[in-house]
C-alpha positions as CSV (number, residue, x, y, z in Angstrom):
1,X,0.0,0.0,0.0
2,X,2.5,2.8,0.7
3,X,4.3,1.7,-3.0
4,X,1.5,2.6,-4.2
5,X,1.1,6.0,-2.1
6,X,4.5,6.8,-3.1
7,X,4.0,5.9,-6.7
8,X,0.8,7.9,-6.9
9,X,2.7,11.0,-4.8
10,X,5.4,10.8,-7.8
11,X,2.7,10.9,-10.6
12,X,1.2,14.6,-8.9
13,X,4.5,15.7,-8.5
14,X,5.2,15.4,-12.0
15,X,1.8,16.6,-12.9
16,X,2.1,19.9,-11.5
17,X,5.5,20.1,-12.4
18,X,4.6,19.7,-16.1
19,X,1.2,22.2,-15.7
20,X,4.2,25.0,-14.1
21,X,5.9,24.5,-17.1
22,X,3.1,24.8,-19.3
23,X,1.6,28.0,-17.3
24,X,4.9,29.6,-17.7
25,X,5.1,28.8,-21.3
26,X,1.6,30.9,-21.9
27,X,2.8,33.8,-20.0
28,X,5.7,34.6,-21.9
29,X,3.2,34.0,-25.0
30,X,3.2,37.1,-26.9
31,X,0.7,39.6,-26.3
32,X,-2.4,40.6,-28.7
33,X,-1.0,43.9,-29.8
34,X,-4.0,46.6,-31.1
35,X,-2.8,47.4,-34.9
36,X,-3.1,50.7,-37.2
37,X,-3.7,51.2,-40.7
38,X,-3.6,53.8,-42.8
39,X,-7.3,54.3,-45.3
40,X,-6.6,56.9,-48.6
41,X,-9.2,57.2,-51.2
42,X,-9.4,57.4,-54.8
43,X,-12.3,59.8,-55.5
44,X,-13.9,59.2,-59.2
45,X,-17.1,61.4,-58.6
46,X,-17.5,62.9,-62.4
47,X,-19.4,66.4,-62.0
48,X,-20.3,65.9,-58.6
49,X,-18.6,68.7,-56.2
50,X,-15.9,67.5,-53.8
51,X,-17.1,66.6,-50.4
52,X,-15.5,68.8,-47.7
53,X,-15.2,65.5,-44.9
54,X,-16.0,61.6,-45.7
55,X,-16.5,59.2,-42.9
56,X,-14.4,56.0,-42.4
57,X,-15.9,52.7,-40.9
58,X,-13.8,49.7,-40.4
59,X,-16.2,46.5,-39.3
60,X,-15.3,42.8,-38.3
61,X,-18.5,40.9,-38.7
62,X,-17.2,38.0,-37.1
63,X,-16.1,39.8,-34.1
64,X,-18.8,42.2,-33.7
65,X,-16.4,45.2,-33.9
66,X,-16.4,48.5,-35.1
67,X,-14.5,51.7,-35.5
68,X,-15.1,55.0,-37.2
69,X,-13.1,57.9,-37.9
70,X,-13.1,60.9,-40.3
71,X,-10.9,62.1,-42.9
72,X,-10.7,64.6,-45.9
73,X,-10.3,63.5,-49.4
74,X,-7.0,64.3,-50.0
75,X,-5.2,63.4,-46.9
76,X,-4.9,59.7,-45.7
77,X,-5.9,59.0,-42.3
78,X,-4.9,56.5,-39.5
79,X,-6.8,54.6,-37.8
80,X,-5.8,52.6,-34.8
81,X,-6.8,50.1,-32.0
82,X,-7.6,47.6,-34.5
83,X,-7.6,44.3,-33.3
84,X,-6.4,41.4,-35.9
85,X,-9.1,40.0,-38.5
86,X,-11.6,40.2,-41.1
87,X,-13.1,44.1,-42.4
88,X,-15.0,45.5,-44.5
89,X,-14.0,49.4,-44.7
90,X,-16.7,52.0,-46.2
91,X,-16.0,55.5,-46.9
92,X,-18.9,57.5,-47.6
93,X,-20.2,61.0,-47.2
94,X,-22.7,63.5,-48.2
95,X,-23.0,66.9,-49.5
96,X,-25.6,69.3,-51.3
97,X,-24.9,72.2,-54.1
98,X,-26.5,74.1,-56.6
99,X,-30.3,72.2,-55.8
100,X,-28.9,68.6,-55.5
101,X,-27.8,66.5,-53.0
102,X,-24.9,64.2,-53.5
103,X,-23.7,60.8,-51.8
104,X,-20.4,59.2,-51.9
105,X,-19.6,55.9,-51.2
106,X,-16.7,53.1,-51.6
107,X,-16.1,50.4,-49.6
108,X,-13.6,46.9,-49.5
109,X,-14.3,44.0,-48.5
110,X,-12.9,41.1,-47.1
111,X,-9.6,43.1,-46.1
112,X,-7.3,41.0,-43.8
113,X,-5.7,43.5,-41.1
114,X,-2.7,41.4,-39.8
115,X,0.4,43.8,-40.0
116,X,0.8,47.1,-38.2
117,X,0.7,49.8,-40.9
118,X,-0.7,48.5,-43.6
119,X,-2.7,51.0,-46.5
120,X,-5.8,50.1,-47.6
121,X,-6.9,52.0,-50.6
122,X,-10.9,53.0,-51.3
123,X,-12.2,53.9,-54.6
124,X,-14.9,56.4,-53.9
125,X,-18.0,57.3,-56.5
126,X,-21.1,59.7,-56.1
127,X,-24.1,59.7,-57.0
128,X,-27.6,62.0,-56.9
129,X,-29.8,61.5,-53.9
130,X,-33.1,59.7,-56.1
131,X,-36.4,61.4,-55.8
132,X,-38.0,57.6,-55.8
133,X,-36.5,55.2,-53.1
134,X,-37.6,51.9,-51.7
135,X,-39.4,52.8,-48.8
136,X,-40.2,49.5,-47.4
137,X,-39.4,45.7,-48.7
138,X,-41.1,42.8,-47.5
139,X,-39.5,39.7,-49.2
140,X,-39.0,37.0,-46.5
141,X,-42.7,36.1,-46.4
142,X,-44.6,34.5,-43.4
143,X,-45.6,31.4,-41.9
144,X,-49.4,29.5,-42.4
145,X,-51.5,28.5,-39.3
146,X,-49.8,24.9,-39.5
147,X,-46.5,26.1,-39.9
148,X,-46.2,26.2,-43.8
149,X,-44.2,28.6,-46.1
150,X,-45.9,31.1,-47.7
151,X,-44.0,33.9,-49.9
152,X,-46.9,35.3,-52.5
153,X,-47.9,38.5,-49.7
154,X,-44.2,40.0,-50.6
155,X,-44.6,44.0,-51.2
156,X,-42.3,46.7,-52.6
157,X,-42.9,50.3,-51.6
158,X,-41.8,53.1,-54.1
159,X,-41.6,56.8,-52.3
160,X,-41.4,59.9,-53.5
161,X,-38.9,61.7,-51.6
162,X,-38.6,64.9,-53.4
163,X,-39.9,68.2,-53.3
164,X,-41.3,67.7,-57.0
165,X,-44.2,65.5,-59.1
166,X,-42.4,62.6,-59.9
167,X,-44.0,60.3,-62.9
168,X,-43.4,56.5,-62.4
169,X,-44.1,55.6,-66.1
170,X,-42.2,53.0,-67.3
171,X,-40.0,53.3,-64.2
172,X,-38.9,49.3,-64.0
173,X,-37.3,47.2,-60.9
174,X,-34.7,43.8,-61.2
175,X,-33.2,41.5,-59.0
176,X,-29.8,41.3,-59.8
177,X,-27.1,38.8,-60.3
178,X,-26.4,36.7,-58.2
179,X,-29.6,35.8,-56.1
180,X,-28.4,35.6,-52.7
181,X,-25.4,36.9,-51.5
182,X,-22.5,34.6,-52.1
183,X,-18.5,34.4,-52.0
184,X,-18.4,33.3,-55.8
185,X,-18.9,36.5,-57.7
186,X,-19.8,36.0,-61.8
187,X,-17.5,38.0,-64.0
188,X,-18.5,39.3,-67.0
189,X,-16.1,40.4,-70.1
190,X,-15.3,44.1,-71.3
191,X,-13.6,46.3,-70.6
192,X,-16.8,48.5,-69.3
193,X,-18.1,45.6,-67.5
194,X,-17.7,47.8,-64.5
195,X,-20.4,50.5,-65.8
196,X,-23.2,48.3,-65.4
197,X,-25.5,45.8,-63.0
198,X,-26.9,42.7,-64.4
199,X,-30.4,41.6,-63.9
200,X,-31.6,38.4,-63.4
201,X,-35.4,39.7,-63.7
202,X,-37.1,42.9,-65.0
203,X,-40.4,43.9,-64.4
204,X,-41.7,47.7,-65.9
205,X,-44.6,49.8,-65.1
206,X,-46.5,50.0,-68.2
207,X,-45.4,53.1,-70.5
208,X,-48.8,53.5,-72.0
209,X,-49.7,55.8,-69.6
210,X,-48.1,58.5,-67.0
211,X,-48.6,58.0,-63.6
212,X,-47.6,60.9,-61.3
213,X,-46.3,60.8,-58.0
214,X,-46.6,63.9,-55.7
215,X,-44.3,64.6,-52.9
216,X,-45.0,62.4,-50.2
217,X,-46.9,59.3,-52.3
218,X,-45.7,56.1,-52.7
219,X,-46.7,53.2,-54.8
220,X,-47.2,49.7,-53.8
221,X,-45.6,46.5,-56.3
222,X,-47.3,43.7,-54.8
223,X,-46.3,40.0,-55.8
224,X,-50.1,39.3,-56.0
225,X,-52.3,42.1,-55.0
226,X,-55.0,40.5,-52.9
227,X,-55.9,40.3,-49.4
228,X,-53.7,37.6,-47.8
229,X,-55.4,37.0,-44.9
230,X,-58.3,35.5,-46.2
231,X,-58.8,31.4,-45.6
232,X,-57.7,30.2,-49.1
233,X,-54.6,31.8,-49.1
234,X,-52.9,32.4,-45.6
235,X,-54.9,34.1,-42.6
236,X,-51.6,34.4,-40.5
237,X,-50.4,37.0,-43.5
238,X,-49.7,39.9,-42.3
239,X,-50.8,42.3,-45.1
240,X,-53.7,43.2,-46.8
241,X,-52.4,44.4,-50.8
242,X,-55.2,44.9,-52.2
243,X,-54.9,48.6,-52.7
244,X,-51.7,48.1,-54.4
245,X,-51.1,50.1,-57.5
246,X,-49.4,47.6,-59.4
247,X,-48.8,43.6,-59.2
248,X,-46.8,41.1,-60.8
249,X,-49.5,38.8,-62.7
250,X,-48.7,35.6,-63.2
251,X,-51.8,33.4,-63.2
252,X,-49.8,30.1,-62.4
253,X,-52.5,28.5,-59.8
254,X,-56.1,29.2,-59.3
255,X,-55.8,31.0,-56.4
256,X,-54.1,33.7,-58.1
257,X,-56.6,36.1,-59.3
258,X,-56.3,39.3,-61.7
259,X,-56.7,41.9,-58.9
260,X,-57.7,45.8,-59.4
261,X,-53.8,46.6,-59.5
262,X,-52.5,47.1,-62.8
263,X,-50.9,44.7,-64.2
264,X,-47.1,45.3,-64.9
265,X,-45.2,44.6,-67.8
266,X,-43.0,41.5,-67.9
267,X,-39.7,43.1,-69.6
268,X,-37.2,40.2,-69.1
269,X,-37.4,37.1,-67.8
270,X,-35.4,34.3,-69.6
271,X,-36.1,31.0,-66.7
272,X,-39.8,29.8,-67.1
273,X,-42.5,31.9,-66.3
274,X,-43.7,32.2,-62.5
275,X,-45.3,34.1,-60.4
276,X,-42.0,36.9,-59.1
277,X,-40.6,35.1,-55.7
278,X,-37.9,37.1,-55.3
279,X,-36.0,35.0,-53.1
280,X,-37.2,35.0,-49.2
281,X,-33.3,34.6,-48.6
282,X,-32.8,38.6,-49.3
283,X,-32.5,39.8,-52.9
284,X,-30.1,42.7,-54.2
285,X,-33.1,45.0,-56.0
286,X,-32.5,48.1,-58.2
287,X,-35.3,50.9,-59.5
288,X,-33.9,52.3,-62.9
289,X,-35.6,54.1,-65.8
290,X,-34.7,52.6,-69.1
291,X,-33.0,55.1,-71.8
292,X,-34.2,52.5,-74.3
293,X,-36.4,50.1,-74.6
294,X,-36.0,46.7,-72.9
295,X,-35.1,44.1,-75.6
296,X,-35.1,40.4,-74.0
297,X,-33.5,39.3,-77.5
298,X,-31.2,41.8,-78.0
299,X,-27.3,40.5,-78.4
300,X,-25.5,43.6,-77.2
301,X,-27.5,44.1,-73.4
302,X,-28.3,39.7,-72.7
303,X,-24.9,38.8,-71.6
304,X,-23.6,36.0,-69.7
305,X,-21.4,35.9,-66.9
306,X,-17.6,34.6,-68.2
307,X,-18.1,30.3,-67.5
308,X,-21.7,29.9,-67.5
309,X,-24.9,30.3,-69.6
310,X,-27.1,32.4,-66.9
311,X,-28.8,34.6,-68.7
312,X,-28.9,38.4,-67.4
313,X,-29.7,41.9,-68.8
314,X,-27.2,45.2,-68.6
315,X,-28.5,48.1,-66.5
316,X,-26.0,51.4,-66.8
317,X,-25.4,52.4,-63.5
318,X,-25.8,55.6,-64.4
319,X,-29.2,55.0,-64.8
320,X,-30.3,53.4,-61.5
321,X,-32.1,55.5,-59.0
322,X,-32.5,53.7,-56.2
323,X,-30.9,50.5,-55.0
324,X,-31.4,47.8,-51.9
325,X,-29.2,45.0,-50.8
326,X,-30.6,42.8,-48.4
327,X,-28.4,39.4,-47.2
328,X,-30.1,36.7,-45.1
329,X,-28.1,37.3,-42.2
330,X,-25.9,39.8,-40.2
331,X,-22.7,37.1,-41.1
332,X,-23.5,37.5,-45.2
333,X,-23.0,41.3,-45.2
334,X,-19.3,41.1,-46.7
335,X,-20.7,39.4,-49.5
336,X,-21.3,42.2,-51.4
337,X,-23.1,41.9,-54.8
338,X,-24.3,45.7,-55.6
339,X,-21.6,48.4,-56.3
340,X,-20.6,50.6,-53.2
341,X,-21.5,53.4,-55.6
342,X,-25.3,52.3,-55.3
343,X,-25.0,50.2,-52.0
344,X,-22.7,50.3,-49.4
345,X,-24.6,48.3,-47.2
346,X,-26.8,45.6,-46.9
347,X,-30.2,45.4,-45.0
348,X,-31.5,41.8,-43.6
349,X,-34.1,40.3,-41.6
350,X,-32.3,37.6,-40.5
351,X,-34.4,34.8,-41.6
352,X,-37.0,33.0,-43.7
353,X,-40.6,33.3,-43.0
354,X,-40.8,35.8,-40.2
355,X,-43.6,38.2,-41.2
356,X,-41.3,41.2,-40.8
357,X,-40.0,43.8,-43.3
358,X,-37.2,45.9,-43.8
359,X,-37.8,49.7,-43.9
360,X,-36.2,53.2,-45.2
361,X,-35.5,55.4,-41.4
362,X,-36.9,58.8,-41.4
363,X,-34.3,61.7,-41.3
364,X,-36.9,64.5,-40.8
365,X,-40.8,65.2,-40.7
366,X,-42.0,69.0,-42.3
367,X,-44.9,70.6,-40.8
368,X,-47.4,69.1,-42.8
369,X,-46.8,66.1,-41.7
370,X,-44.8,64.8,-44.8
371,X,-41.5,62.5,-44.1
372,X,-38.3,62.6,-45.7
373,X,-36.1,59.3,-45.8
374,X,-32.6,58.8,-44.8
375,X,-30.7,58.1,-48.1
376,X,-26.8,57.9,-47.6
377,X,-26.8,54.7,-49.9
378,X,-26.2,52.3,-47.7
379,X,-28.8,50.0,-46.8
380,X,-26.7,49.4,-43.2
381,X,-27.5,52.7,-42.1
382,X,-30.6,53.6,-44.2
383,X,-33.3,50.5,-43.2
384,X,-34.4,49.1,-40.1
385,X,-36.5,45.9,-39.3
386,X,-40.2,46.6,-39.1
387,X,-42.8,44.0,-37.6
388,X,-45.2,43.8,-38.7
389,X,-44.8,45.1,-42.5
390,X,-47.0,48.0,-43.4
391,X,-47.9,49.7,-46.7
392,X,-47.3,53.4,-46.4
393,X,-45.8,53.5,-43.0
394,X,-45.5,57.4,-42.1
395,X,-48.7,58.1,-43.3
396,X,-47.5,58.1,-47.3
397,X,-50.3,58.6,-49.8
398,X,-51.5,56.7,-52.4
399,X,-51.2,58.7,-55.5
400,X,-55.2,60.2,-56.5
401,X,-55.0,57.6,-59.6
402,X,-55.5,54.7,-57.5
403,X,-59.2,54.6,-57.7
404,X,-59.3,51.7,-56.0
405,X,-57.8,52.2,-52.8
């Protein structure tokens, strides 16, 4: 027995004699030192004026951490207490001259800060504030009374933000390339390839007819423009569309009905015909006013990203006016699909089926009770989760064509 005591005496000895060792090893480990870096920009803004101050944010997703700083266009600045990993960095600012407001944005992503010191170099655009924005999306539709998936209630709302009449004719929205948010970029060829977006899907307001929009209005694009909380289609919806202005007809099932909405205009659509899901996963969206006419068959504007034979329409840039990126969650927002120029940011509602929708923030409220929107052009900043979803939040109007409302 005391062989044994001894034996067993020997074995803790050695134990802690070992864990010493290896307690002393980790305090001479190396310390986690805070880094710097140094952010410049490269400013292509065209006409636009040069902004007097741009903001710099540097975020790590994965660790939930953030700085911000300020600089001025032509001097670098450093920014420090950086702690190793993963950023995306966004410049933007804002500025308004001669009747127009401007807003600059650039951003890069997926930046590894591991060395002290290191530059990291942002190309900066601008762009016009739009008069039309997205004012609210619902796209991650909402769950039946047994727990079922239902997706046709998704809404898009179209404000006028502006001071002036605004007339929506012909004034088309895309989903654009690729669907969700994803590491594996397509490329396309040409040496402009950079000038434009690429949708997937175009659908057009019909350009029969004008359609004004008064400061203050908004329209309503409704999947399917019907009452979704009736018993045939889901009574746990949590909208009621039937007042929408325009819808996407597709008349795929019988319980899709040709609504009083008017009917849009399918522009370009090259996967079979269906009623527009535009993925409950969170789609990158853009508003744009076409200079020409949409041809689905034309050679020069149906290209295909370089490898594959997805079939996708050119949209200038130039000619977008309002864009929305939305990811389907807070861990997808370095995978950036739409141009900083147009996006910066990315909006989610962190899931599938949730009933909630993401909305435009109000930056001020005029006396007569009219709103204007926060547009910096970057959906990060600009939209906030709403639940429930609501058509013409803020007490927007429906525009006095809408006879039907």
């Amino acid at each position: 027995m005391k062989k044994k005591i001894n034996r067993y005496s020997l074995f803790l000895l050695l134990t802690l004699l070992l864990s010493c060792e290896q307690f002393q090893s980790v305090s001479d480990a190396e310390k986690m030192v805070p880094l710097r870096a140094t952010i410049e920009v490269n400013l292509n803004v065209g006409d636009a004026p040069i902004p007097d101050q741009l903001q710099v944010k540097l975020v790590n997703f994965a660790e939930r951490y953030e700085l911000s700083t300020t600089m001025t266009p032509n001097q670098p600045v450093t920014v420090e207490n950086i702690i190793p990993g993963i950023y995306t960095v966004t410049v933007s600012a804002a500025k308004s001259e001669d009747g127009f407001s401007y807003n600059y944005n650039g951003n890069v992503v997926n930046v590894g800060i591991t060395k002290d010191m290191e530059t990291i170099t942002v190309e900066v655009g601008a762009a016009k504030s739009g008069a039309l924005l997205f004012k609210e999306v619902y796209y991650c539709g909402s769950r039946t009374p047994s727990g079922g998936s239902y997706f046709r209630d998704q809404f898009y709302e179209i404000y006028n933000n502006s001071d002036l009449e605004q007339n929506v004719r012909g004034l088309a929205i895309a989903i654009i390339n690729p669907l969700t948010a994803t590491a594996n970029m397509p490329v396309y060829d040409g040496p402009d390839a950079d000038k434009y977006v690429y949708a997937l899907q175009i659908w057009q307001v019909p350009d029969t007819a004008d359609f004004p929009l008064q400061p203050g209005e908004s329209i309503i694009i409704a999947q399917m423009a019907d009452d979704h909380r009736k018993e045939n289609l889901n009574p746990s919806a949590p909208v009621n569309l039937l007042s929408a202005e325009f819808e996407t007809l597709v008349q795929t099932t019988s319980l899709i009905q040709d609504n009083p909405a008017i009917n849009m205009k399918m522009a370009f659509w090259p996967s079979p015909v269906a009623q527009w899901l535009t993925t409950v996963f969170g789609g990158a969206f853009i508003l744009f006013v076409p200079s020409e006419p949409i041809d689905p068959n034309s050679p020069t504007e149906v290209v295909s990203p370089v490898g594959t034979t997805t079939k996708t329409y050119r949209v200038p840039i130039e000619s977008v006016v309002d864009a929305l990126e939305n990811v389907g969650n807070p861990n997808q927002m370095e995978l950036k699909r739409m141009p900083a120029i147009l996006d910066a940011g990315a909006a989610t509602v962190n899931g599938t089926y949730l009933g909630v929708s993401v909305a435009r923030k109000v930056k001020e409220t005029h006396p007569d009770g009219r709103v204007i929107l926060q547009d910096t052009n970057n959906s990060t900043d600009d939209f906030e989760v709403m639940d429930p979803p609501m058509i013409r939040r803020y007490d927007a109007k429906a525009p006095a064509w809408n006879t039907w409302k």
